[in-house]
C-alpha positions as CSV (number, residue, x, y, z in Angstrom):
1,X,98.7,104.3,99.7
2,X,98.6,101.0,97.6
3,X,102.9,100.7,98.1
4,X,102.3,101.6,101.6
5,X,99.7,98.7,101.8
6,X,101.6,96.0,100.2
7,X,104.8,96.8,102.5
8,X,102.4,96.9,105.7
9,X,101.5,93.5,104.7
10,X,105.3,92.1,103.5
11,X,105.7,93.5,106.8
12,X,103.3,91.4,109.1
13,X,104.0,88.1,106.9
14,X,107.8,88.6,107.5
15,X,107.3,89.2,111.7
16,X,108.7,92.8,111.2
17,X,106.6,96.3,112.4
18,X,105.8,98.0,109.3
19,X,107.1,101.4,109.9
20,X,105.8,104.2,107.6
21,X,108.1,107.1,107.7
22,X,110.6,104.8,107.3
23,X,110.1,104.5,103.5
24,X,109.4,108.2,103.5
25,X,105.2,108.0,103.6
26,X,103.8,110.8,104.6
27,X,101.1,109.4,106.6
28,X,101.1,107.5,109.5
29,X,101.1,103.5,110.2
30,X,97.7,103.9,111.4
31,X,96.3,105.4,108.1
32,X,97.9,102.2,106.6
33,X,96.8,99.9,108.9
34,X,92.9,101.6,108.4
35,X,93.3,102.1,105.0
36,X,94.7,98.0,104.9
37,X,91.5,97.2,107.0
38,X,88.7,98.8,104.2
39,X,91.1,97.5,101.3
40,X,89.9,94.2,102.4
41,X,86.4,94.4,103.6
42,X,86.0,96.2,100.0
43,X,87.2,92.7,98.9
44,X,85.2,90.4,101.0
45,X,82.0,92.1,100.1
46,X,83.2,91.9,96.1
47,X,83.8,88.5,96.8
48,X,81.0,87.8,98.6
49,X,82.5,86.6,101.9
50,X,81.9,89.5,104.1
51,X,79.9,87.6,106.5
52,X,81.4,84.7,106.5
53,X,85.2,86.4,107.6
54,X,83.0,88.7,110.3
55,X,81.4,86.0,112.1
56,X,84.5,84.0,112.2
57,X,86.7,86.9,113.7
């Protein structure tokens, strides 16, 4: 899930739709994009900016 992560985002920074089959992942671009999504709240709260990136969304 970690590869599947860091292509997802290679993906989005190069303007391209991250397509998960396509590099033979079982799981779909969804379980990416959720797994990508708690990869980085994980972070925020480590780093203690949680708040401050979930008031500015």
């Amino acid at each position: 899930m970690t590869q599947a992560r860091q292509l997802y985002y290679q993906a989005q920074k190069a303007g391209e739709v991250f397509d998960a089959a396509e590099f033979g992942f079982e799981f779909s671009t969804e379980d990416v994009e959720r797994h990508a999504a708690e990869v980085s709240k994980k972070m925020a709260i480590y780093n203690h900016t949680y708040y401050d990136k979930k008031w500015a969304a």
